[in-house]
VEXZAMI-150015 format. One line per field, with one value per residue (C-alpha): residue number from 1; residue in one letter; x negated, y negated, z. Coordinates in nm, 4 decimals. Layout:
BEGIN
torro	[NUM ...];
minu	[A ...];
u	[X ...];
v	[Y ...];
w	[Z ...];
This chain:
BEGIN
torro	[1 2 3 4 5 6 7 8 9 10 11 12 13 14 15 16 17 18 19 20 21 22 23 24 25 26 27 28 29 30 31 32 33 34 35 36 37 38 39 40 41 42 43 44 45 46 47 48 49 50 51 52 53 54 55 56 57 58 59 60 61 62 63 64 65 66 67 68 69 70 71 72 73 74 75 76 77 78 79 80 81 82 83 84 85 86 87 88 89 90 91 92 93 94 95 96 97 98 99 100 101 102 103 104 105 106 107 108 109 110 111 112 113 114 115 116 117 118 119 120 121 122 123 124 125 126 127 128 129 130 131 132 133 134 135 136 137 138 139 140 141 142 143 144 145 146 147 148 149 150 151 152 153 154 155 156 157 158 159 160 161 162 163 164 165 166 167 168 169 170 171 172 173 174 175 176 177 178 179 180 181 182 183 184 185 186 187 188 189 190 191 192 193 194 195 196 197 198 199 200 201 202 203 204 205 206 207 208 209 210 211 212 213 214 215 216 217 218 219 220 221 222 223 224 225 226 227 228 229 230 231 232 233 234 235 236 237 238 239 240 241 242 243 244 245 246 247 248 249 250 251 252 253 254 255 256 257 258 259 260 261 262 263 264 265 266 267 268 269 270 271 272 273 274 275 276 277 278 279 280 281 282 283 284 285 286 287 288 289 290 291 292 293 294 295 296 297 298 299 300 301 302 303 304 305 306 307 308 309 310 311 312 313 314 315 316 317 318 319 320 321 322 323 324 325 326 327 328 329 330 331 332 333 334 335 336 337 338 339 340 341 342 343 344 345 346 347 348 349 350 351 352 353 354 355 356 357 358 359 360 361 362 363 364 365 366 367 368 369 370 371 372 373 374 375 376 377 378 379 380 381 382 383 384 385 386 387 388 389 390 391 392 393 394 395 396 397 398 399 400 401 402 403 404 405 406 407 408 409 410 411 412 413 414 415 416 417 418 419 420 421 422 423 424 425 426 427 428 429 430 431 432 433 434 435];
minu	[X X X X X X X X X X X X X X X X X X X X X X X X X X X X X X X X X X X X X X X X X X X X X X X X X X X X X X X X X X X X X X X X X X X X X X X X X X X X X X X X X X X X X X X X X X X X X X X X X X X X X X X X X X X X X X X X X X X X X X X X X X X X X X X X X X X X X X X X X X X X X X X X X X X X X X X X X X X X X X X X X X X X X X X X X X X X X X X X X X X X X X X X X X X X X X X X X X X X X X X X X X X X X X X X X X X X X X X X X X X X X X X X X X X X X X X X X X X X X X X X X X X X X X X X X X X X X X X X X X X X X X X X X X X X X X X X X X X X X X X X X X X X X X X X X X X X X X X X X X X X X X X X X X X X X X X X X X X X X X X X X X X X X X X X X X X X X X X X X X X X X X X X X X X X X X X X X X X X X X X X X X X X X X X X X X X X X X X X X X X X X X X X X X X X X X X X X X X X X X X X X X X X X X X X X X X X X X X X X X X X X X X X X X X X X X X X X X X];
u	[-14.3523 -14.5263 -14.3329 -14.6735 -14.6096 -14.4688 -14.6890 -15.0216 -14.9133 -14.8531 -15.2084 -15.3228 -15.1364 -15.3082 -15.1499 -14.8917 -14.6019 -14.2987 -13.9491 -13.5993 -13.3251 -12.9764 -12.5995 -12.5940 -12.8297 -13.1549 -13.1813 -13.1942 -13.3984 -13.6615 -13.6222 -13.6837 -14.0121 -14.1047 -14.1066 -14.2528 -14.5585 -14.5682 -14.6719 -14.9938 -15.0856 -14.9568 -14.8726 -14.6482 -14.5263 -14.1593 -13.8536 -13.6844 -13.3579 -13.2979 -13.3246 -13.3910 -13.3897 -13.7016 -13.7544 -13.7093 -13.9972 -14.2356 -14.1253 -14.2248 -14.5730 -14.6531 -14.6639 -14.9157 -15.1457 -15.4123 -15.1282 -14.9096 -14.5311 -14.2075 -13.9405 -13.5875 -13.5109 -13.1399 -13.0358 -13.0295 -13.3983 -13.5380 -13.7038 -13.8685 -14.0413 -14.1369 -14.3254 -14.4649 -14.5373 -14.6852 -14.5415 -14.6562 -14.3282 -13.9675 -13.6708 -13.3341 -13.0843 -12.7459 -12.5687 -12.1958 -11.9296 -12.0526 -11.9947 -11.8891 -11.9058 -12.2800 -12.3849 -12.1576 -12.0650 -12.3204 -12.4115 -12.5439 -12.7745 -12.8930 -13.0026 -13.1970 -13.3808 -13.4866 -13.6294 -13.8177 -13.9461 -14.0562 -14.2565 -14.4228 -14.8359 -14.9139 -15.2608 -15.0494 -14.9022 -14.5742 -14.3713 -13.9841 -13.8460 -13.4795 -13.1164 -13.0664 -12.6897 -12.6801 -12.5760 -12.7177 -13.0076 -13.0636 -13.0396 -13.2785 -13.5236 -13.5392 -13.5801 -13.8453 -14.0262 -13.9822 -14.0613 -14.3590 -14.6509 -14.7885 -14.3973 -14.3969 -14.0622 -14.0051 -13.6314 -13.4331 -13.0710 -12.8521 -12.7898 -12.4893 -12.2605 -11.9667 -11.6276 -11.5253 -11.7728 -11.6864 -11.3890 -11.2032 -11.3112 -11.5584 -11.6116 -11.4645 -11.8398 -12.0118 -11.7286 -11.8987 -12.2370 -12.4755 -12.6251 -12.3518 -12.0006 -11.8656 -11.6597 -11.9069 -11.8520 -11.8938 -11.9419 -11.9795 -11.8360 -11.9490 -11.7764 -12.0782 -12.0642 -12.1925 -12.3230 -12.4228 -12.3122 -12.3501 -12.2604 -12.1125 -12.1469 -12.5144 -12.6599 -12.7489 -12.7169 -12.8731 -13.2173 -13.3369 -13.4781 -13.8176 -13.6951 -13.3557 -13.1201 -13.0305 -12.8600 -12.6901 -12.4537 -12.2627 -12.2630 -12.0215 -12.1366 -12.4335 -12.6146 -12.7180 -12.9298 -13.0671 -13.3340 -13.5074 -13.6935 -13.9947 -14.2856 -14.5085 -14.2716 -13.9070 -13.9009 -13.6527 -13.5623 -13.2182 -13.1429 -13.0087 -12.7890 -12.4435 -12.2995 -12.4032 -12.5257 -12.7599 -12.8554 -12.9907 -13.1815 -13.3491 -13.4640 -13.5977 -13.7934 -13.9161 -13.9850 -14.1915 -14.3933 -14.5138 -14.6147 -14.7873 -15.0249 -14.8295 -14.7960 -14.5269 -14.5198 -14.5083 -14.2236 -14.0554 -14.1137 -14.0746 -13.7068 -13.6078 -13.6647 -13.5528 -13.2588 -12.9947 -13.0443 -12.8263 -12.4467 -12.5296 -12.3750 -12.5567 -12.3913 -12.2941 -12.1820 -11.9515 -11.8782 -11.9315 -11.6862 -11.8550 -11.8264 -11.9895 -12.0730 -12.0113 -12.1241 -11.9030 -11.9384 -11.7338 -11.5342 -11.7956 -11.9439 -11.5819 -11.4547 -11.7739 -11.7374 -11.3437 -11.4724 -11.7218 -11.4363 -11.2213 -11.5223 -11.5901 -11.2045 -11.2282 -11.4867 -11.3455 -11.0305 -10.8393 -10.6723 -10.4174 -10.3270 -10.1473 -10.3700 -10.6952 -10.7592 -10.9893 -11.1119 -11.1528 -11.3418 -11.2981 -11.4963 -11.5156 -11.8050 -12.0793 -12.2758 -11.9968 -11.9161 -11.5592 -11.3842 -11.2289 -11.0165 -11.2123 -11.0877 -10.7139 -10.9624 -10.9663 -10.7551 -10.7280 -10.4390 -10.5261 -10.8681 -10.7006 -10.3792 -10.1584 -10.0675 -10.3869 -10.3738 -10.5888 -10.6877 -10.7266 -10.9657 -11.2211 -11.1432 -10.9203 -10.7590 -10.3716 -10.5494 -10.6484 -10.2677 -10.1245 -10.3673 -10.2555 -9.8940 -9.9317 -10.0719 -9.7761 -9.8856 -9.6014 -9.6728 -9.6276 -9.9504 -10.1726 -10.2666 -10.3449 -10.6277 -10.9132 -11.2182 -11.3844 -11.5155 -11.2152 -11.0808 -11.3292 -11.2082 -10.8794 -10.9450 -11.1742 -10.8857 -10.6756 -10.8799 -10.8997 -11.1732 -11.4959 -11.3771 -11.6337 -11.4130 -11.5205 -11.5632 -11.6082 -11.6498 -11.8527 -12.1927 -12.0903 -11.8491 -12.0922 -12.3541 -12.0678 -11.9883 -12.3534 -12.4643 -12.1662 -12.2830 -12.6508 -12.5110 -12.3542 -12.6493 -12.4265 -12.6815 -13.0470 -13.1313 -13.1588 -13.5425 -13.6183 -13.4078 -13.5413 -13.9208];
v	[-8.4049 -8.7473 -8.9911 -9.2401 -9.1215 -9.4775 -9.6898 -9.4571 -9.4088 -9.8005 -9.8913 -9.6786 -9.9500 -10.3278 -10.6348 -10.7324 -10.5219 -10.6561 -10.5533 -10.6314 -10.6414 -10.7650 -10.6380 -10.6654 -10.6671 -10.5092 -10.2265 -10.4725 -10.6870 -10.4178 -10.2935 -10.6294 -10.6932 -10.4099 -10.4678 -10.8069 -10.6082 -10.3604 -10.6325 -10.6654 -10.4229 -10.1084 -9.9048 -9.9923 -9.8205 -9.7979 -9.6425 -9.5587 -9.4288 -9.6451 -9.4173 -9.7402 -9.5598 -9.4607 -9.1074 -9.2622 -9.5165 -9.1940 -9.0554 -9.2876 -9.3691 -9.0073 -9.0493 -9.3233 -9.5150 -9.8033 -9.9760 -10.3170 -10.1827 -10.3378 -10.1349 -10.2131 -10.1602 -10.0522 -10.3944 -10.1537 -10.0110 -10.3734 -10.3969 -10.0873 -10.1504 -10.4772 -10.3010 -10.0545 -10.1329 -10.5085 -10.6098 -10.9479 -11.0886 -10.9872 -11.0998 -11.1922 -11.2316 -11.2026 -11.1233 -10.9920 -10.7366 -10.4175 -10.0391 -10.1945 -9.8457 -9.8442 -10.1898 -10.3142 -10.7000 -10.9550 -11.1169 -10.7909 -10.7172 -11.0670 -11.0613 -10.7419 -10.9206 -11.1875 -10.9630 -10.7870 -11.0935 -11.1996 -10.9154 -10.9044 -10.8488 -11.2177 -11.1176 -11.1157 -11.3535 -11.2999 -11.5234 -11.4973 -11.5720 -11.6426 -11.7454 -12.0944 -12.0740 -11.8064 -11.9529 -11.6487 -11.6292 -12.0047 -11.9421 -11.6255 -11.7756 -12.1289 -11.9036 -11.6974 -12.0519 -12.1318 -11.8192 -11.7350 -11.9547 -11.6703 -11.6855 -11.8801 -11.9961 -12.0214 -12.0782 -12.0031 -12.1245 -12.2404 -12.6222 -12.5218 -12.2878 -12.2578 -12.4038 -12.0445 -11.9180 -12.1796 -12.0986 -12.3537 -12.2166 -12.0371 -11.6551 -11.5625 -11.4208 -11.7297 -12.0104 -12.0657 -12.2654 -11.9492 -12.2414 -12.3127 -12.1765 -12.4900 -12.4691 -12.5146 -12.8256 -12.7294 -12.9165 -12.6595 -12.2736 -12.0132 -11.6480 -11.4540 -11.6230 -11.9479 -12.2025 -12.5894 -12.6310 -12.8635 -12.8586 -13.1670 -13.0182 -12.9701 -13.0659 -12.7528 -12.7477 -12.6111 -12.6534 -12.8082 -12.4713 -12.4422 -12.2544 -12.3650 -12.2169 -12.5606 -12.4105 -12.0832 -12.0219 -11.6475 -11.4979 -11.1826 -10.8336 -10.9207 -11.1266 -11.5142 -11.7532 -11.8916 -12.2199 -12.2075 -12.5079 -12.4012 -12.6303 -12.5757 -12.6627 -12.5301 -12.1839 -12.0576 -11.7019 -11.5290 -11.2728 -10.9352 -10.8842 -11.0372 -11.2337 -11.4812 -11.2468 -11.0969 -11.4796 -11.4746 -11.1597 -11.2891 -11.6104 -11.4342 -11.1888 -11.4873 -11.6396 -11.3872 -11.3144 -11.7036 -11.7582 -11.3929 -11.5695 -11.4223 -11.6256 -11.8127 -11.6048 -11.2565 -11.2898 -11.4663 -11.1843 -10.9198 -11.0440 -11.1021 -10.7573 -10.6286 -10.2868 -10.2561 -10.0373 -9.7735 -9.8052 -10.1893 -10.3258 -10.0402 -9.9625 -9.5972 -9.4606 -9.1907 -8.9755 -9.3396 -9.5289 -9.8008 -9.8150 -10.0540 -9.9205 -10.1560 -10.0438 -10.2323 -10.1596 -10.3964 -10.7356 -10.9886 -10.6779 -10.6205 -10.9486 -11.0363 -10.7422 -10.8281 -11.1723 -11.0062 -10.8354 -11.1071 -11.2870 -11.0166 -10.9997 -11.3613 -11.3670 -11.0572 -11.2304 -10.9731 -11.1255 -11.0845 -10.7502 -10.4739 -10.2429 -10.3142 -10.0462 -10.0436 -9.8048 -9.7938 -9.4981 -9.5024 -9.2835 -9.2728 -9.0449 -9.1141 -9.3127 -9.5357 -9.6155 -9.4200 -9.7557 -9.8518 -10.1168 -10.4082 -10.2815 -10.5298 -10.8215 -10.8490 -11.0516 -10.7985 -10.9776 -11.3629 -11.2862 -10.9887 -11.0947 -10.7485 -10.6556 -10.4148 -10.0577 -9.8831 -9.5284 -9.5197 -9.2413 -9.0658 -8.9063 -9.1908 -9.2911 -9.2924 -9.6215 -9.7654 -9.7640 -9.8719 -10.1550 -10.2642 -10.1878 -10.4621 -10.6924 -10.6676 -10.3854 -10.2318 -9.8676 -9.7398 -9.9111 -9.7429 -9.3435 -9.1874 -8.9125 -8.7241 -8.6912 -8.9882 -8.8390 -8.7185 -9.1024 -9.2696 -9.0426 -9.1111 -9.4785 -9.4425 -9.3045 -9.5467 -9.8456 -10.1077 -10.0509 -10.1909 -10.2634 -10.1403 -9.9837 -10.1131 -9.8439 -9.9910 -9.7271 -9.6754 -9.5638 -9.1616 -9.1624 -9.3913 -9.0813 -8.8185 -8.9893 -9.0183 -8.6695 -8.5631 -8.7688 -8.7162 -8.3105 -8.3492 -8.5926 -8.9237 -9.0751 -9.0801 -8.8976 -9.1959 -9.1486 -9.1690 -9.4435 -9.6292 -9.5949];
w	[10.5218 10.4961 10.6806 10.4907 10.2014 10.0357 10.1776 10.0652 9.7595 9.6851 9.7590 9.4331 9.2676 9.0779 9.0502 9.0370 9.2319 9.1855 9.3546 9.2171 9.4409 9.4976 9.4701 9.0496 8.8201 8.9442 8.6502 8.3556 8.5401 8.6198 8.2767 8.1448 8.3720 8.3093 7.8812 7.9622 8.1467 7.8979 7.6408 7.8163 8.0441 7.8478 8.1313 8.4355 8.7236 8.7093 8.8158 8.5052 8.5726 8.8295 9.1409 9.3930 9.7211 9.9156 9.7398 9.4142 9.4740 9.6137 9.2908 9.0606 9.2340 9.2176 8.8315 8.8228 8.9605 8.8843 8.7104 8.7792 8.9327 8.8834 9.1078 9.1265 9.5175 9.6783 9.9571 10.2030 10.1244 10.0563 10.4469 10.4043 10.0721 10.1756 10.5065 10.3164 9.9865 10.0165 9.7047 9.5104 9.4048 9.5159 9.3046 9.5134 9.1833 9.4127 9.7265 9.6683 9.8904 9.7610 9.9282 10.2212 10.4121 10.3664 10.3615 10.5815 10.5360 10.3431 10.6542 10.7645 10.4740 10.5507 10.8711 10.7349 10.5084 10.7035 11.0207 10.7185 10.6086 10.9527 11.0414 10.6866 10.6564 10.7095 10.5350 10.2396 10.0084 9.8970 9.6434 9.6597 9.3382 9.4092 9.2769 9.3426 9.2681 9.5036 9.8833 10.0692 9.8397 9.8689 10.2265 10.2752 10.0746 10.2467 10.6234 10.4883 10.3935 10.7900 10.9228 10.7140 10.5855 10.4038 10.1772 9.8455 9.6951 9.3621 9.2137 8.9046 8.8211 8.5419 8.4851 8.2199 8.0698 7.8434 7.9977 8.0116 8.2726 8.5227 8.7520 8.9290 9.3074 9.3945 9.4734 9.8123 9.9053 9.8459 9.9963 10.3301 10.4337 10.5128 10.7348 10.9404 10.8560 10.6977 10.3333 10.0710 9.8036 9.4341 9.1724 8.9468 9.0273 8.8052 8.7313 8.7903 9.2196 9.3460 9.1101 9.2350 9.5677 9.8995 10.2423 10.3831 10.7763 10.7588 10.4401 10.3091 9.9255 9.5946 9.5267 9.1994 9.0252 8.8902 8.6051 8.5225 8.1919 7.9735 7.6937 7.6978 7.4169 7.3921 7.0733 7.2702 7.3047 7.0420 7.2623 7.4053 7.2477 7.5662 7.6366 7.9428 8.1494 8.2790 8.4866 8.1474 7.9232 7.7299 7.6099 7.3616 7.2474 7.1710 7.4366 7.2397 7.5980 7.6296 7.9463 8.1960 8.4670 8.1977 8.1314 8.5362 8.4717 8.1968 8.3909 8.7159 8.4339 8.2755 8.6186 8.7331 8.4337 8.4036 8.7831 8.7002 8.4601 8.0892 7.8104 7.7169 7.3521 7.5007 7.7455 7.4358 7.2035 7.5028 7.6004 7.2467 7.1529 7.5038 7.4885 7.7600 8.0386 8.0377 8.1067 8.1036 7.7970 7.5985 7.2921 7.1720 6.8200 6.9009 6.5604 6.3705 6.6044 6.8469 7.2053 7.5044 7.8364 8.0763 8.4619 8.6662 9.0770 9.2608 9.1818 9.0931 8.8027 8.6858 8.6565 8.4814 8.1894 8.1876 8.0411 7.7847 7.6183 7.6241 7.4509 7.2257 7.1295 7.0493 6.8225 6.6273 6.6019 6.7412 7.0686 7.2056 7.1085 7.1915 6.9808 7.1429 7.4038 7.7561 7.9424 8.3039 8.5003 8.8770 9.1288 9.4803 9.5421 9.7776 9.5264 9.4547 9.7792 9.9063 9.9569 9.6712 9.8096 9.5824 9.2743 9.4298 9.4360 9.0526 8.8963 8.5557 8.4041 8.4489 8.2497 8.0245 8.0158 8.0503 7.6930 7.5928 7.6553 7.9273 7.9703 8.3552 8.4395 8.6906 8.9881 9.1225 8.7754 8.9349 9.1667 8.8768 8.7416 9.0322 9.0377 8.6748 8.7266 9.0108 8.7927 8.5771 8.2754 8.1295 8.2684 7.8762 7.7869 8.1032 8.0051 8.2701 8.1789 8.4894 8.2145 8.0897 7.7588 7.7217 7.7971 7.5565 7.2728 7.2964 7.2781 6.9972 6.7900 6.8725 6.8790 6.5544 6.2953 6.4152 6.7709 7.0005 7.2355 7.5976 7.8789 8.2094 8.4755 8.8661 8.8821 8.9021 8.6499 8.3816 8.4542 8.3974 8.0124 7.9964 8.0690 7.7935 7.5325 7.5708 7.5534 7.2568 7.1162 7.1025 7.3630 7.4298 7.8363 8.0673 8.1070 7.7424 7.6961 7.9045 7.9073];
């Protein structure tokens, strides 16, 4: 009815507006900004359960006003919020194949971005607060530099990580020079994508980061005790969320928040107290038996849980095992994307091995057996089930005491187990949970 609706409704909002975007990551990011906020504004605009598309923005500026926002925003959506909402500070975390029958390839989403950022209110300042180890980040951010002189560019990264989150080559999606085609050099390659990189064709390479992760040591599903370099000075805190990718989401919070003008001591105590967003690494007690939810979307999201409960099996002493089962829920519905082709550009058994038992289900759980069967899993070890609470109980019962039986599962299949457990009062609603 209002085709101005977004771009009225943002001017009711204060400083700052954030938006979060990016192919993984953008929910606990804008749930952590958002906490950080919280801490000293009280109020902020947000989209709490994560509905990042145009409506979901109208939506959650109809509920407030007069108040900082931090929105998480869908890539495909990004050029539109940045024309109509004028935000402060956008957040570029990563750039990965995802739902390639919307987006379309990465280059695509690029070139998006970049016209957005060219025809941006030059009235306006506007600080990009991007992924160093990222390539197409990296390379987004330095063109909006050039084509803007009203564009700020602030950088986060990681300097190190455990020998077990570097791979020996790099993701397929972040090989090539953005800049000119070339193979990219690394020095360093990292399991979440990218990591320190340099072009010998045209000299493109990582930028130092302003706000760079020294120490990050994983303490499994329980958490990270992370130390972060920032241009005042070294900040410590131990992150309650597990995984390097959640180590990145922490740093662009914490990036934001300090060029923002917050303390050092409240985005300490805010991300040290910080809950998972829901379906991301949020723990469940189902009838007094654990469980992690573990969204997981397209390669670079799977392969990136796959490691956590390796790690998690590690520290629990407990692998390998044939006793330790894994469930895997795979949709194909509209909001997961119907191509499910990337599920055959994981590697499941060279970071599992193949000797746990999976319970493969969702509406396309026979893919997911072929899949494993291919990577050589005994077929006796892969059950084969449609429902997923019906999946996550059966691995329950079978699972060792005290291991927190893993669920990984697409976006519409997470909010099917969700909506049964909330039902039966296993789960807090999404909007509660999150607020």
């Amino acid at each position: 009815m209002d085709r101005n609706a977004l771009k009225n409704l943002a001017k009711r909002l204060s400083h700052p507006v954030v938006l979060v975007s990016g192919t993984n990551g953008k929910t606990t990011t804008t749930s952590l900004l958002a906490e950080v906020f919280r801490q000293v504004a009280g109020k902020v605009a947000t989209n709490r359960a994560g509905a990042n598309l145009t409506p979901g923005l109208v939506s959650a500026l109809l509920e407030t006003k007069k108040t900082p926002a931090i929105f998480e925003v869908d890539e495909g959506a990004l050029p539109t919020a940045i024309e109509e909402v004028g935000p402060d500070f956008v957040v570029l975390l990563n750039l990965a194949r995802d739902q390639l029958d919307r987006y379309g390839e990465i280059d695509t989403v690029v070139c998006r971005w970049l016209d957005a950022l060219r025809r941006k209110d030059e009235s306006r300042r506007l600080t990009l607060v991007a992924n160093a180890d990222d390539p197409r980040i990296c390379h987004v951010a330095k063109q909006a530099e050039t084509l803007s002189p009203s564009v700020r560019v602030v950088y986060f990264g990681i300097e190190a990580v455990p020998e077990s989150e570097e791979v020996k080559t790099s993701s397929p999606d972040s090989a090539a020079c953005p800049s000119c085609g070339e193979d990219l050099d690394y020095e360093t390659a990292y399991a979440t994508g990218g990591g320190h990189y340099s072009c010998r064709s045209c000299g493109f390479n990582r930028p130092q980061p302003h706000y760079s992760v020294s120490v990050f040591e994983s303490g499994g599903m329980r958490g990270t005790r992370v130390q972060l370099e920032c241009p005042a000075g070294a900040t410590k805190f131990m992150f309650p969320l597990p995984g390097l990718h959640n180590v990145y989401n922490a740093s662009a919070s914490a990036a934001v928040a300090t060029e923002a003008g917050l303390s050092r001591s409240s985005i300490e105590r805010a991300l040290s107290k910080t809950k998972a967003a829901y379906g991301r690494s949020e723990m469940v007690n189902v009838y007094g038996r654990p469980a992690y939810l573990l969204l997981s979307k397209n390669p670079q999201s799977i392969s990136q849980n796959l490691r956590l409960v390796r790690q998690e099996a590690e520290i629990l002493g407990e692998y390998p095992t044939c006793r330790i089962p894994l469930v895997f829920a795979l949709n194909d519905r509209i909001a997961d994307g119907r191509d499910i082709s990337w599920i055959w550009d994981v590697d499941f058994s060279g970071i599992l091995g193949c000797m746990l038992p999976v319970v493969a289900c969702g509406d396309r759980a026979e893919s997911v057996a072929l899949r494993l069967v291919y990577d050589g899993w005994d077929p006796r070890l892969v059950l084969t089930l449609r429902d997923p609470y019906h999946a996550l109980c059966t691995a329950l019962s079978n699972a060792l005491p005290g291991w927190p039986v893993p669920f990984i599962a697409t976006y519409t299949a997470m909010r099917t187990l969700r909506a049964d457990l909330v039902k039966r009062k296993l789960a807090p609603p999404i909007e509660d949970q999150s607020r």
